[in-house]
N, C-alpha and C positions, 0 to 999 in steps of 0.2 A: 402606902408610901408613894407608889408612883402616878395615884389620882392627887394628891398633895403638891407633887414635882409638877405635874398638868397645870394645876392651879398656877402654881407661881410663873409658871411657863406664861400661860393668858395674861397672866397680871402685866408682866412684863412688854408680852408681843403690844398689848390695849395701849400703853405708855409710849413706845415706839410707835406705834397708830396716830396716835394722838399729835404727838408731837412733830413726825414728818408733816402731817395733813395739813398740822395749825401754822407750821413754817409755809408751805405751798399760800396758804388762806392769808397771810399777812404780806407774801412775798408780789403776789398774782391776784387782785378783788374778783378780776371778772373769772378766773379758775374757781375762785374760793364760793362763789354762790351755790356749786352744785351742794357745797356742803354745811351750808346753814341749816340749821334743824335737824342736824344728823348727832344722834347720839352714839357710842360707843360703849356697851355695859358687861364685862366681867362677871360674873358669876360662880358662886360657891352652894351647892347643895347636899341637904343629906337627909335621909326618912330613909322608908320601908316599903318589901315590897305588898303588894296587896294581893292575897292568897285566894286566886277562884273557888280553887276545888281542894279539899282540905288536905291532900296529898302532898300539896305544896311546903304544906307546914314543915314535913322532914326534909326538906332540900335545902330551905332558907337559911345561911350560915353567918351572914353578914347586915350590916345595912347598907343601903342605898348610898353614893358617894357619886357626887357630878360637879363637872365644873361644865361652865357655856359663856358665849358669850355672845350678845346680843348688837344688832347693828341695823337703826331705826331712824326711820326720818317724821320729822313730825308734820301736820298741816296744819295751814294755816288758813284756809276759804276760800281757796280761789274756784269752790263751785260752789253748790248749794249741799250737795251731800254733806263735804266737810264741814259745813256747818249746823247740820243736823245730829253728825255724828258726834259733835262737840271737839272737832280738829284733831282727829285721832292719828296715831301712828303706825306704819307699816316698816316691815323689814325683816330679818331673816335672822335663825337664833342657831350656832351650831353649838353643839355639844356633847360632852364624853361621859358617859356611866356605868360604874356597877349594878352587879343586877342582884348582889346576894349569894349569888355561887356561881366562884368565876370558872370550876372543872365541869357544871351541868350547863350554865346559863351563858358565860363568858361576858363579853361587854358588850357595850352597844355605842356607836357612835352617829349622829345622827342632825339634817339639816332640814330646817323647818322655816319655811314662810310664814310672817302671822301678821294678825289685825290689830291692833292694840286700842282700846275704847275707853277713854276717860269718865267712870263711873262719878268722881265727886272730886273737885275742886276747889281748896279753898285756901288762899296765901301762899306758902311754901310745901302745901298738904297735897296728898294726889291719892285717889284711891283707883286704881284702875285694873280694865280684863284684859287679859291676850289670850289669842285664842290663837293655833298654829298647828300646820296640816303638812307634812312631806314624807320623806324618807330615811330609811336608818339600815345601819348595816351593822348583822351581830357576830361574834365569832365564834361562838357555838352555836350551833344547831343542831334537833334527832336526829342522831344514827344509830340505823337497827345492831350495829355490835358495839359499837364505842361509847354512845353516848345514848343508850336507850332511856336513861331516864330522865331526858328532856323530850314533857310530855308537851310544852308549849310555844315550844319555837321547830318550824319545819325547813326555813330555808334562813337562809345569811341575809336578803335583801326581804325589809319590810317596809309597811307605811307608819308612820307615827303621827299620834295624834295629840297636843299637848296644852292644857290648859290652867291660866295662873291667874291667880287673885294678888295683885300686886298693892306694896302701900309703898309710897316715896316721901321724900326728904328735900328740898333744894337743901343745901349747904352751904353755896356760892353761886354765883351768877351764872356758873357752868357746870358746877357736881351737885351731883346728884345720890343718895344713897339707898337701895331700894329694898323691900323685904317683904318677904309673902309666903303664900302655899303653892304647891306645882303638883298637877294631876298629867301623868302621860300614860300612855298607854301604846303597845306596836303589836301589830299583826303581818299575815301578809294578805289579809282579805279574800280565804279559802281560795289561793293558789299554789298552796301546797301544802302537805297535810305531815303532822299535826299543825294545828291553829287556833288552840288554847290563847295565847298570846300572854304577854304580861301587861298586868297592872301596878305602876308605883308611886306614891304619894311622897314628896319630899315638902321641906322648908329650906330657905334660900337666905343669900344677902346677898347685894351686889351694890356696883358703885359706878354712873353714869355721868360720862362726860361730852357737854354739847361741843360739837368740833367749832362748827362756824356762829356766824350771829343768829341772834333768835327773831324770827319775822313777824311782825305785828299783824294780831289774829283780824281779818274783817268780816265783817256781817252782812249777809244781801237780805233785799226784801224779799220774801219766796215767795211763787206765784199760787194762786189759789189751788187747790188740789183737787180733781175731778174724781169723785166716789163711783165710778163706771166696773163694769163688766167685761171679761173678755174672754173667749175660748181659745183652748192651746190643746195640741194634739202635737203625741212625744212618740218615737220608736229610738229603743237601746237594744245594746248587746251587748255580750259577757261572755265569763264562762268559769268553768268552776273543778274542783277534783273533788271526790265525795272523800267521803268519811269512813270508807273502808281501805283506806291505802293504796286505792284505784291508782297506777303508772295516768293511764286515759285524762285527756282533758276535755269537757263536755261543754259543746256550744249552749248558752243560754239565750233567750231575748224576751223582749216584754214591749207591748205598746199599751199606751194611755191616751186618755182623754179629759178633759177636765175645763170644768165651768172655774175662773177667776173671779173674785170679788175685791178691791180694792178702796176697805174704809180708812185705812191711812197711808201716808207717802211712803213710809217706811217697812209696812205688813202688810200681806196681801194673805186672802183664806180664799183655798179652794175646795172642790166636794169633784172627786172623779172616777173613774171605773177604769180598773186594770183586767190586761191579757198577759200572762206568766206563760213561756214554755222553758223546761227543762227537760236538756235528753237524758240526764243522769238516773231519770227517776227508777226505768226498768233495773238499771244495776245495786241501786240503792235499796230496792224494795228485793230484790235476791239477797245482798248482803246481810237485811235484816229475817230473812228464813220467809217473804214474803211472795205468795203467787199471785197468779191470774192476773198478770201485770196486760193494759189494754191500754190503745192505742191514745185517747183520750185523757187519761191519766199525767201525760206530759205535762198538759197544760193546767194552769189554775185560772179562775175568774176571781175577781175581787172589786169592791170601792173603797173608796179611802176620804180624808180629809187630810188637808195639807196645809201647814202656816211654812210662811215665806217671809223672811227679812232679805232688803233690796239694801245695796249699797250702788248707786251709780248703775252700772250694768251688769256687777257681781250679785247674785242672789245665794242664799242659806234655805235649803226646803228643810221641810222634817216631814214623813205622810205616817198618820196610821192605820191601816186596812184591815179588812174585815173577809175573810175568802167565802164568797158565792157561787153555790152551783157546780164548780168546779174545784174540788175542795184539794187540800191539800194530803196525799195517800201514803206519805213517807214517815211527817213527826206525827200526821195529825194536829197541826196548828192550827188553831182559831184565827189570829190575831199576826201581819206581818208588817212590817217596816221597813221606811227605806227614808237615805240620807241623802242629799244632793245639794251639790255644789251648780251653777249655772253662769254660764256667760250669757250676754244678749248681744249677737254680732253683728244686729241691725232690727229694727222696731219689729220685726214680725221675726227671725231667725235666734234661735237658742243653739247652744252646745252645751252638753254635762256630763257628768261624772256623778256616778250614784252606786251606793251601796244598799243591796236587800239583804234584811236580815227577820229573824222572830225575836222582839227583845234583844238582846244580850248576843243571843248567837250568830255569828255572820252567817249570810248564805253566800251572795256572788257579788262584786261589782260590776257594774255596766257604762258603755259610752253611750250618749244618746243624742239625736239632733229633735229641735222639737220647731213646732210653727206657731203664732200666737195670731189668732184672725182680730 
């Protein structure tokens, strides 16, 4: 009932949006420019949650219920990215949901920046991706007497991670009506334990309205693309709680190195070698009834190989490594991974943000500054 009242709530506040904006944009032209290409989009969801670990199955009491609402501007070419990207849109999506059990899991409210990528286009058809990365706030979280049987959620502030396959409609020169799948997922990125997290799958409808006028998309000629090489050397830090309900918060860091290859404008593949220390290890391997913990141990060696999508001076990494020499003494992983987000704050200066994980299971995020020779 009162994710229902939500909905109409949005519907309404989007209406009152809409309408102050479009008086300001008919009233004032040179006001009204900022808000050409700005969409305004409402949002109705509903699915299920997605059960890690089968325990979950007795918890689950409800379905999934969300309303959001979306607020996007589009591009139009005024560099060469956006026209690589096929004048994609950016903008920010907040929204409210159940989780399926609102006395173990409570709800989750949550605000997320995203990318939006026009997959296929054709007359009034749009098939398109958003992909969107922020923060969510939940109302229940584990506590060891009240709520010991939220095994997935450890603290109220998380990150969320949210991704939609969207299909649209024009209807009129300015609505729009949208419908798709939505995969989200929140953690807190082992900052505090437990950090099982949730996983929830919905389907959607929504309804998009372009505030100001729609700018005519241009095309440059792109300059030829040079297939070169470059070397970049990264150090990050982090830090992490272990997996035994450790109070302790455990410094982490990692440096890299890495040969860059770039055979398209848009994807770069790189081949490079990591340094892993973590101080957590001695308590972890105590936790687990383990001894003989040495000093060496801390650290891991690894290489990796790593594909990078570039937007402008934002990059997308993915790496997957392989640990050498310096192996890993706690799960015993083969195999570990890491995600990153990157700014380029001048041709040779990086800034990122990076999550290591093995598969599936987080281990720590990190900050990192890198050099590009």
């Amino acid at each position: 009932m009162r994710i229902g009242i939500l909905a109409g709530f949005l519907m309404i506040l989007s209406g009152i949006l809409v309408n102050i904006v479009a008086q300001d944009y008919h009233d004032d032209k040179n006001h009204g420019l900022f808000f050409n290409d700005l969409y305004v989009t409402p949002s109705f969801h509903t699915g299920l949650v997605l059960p890690e670990y089968q325990y979950f199955l007795y918890l689950i009491e409800d379905h999934v219920r969300s309303v959001g609402l979306n607020i996007s501007k589009r591009t139009w070419g005024k560099n060469d990215w956006e026209q690589l990207y096929r004048y994609p849109e950016y903008g920010f999506s907040l929204f409210y949901s159940t989780l399926g059990n609102d006395s173990v899991f409570g709800r989750e409210i949550a605000l997320c920046p995203f990318f939006k990528y026009h997959i296929f286009s054709r007359h009034r058809f749009s098939v398109d991706n958003q992909i969107g990365l922020g923060i969510s706030y939940v109302t229940r979280k584990f506590d060891l007497e009240e709520n010991y049987s939220n095994i997935a959620i450890g603290s109220n502030l998380n990150i969320h991670f949210n991704f939609r396959l969207d299909l649209s409609y024009q209807l009129l020169q300015r609505y729009r009506v949208h419908t798709g799948i939505a995969f989200d997922h929140f953690s807190n990125a082992n900052m505090q334990e437990p950090n099982v997290g949730i996983n929830y799958l919905t389907s959607y409808i929504g309804f998009g309205y372009r505030i100001g006028q729609g700018s005519n998309q241009q095309i440059h000629e792109l300059e030829p693309h040079k297939r070169d090489l470059h070397l970049e050397l990264t150090y990050a830090f982090g830090g992490k709680r272990t997996r035994a309900f450790q109070s302790t918060f455990f410094f982490t860091s990692s440096a890299a190195v890495e040969m860059k290859w770039k055979p398209f404008r848009v994807l770069h593949i790189g081949l490079g070698a990591d340094l892993f220390y973590d101080s957590s290890t001695e308590t972890e391997m105590l936790a687990l009834n383990l001894t003989g913990h040495k000093g060496h141990y801390d650290f891991r060696t690894g290489l990796h190989i790593s594909q990078e999508v570039l937007y402008n001076k934002i990059s997308l990494i993915i790496q997957e490594g392989i640990y050498l020499f310096l192996i890993d003494r706690i799960n015993h992983k083969t195999m570990y991974n890491r995600g990153m987000v990157r700014y380029a704050l001048t041709d040779h200066i990086m800034v990122s943000i990076s999550m290591k994980s093995h598969l599936h299971i987080l281990d720590y995020p990190e900050i990192g500054l890198g050099y590009r020779f």
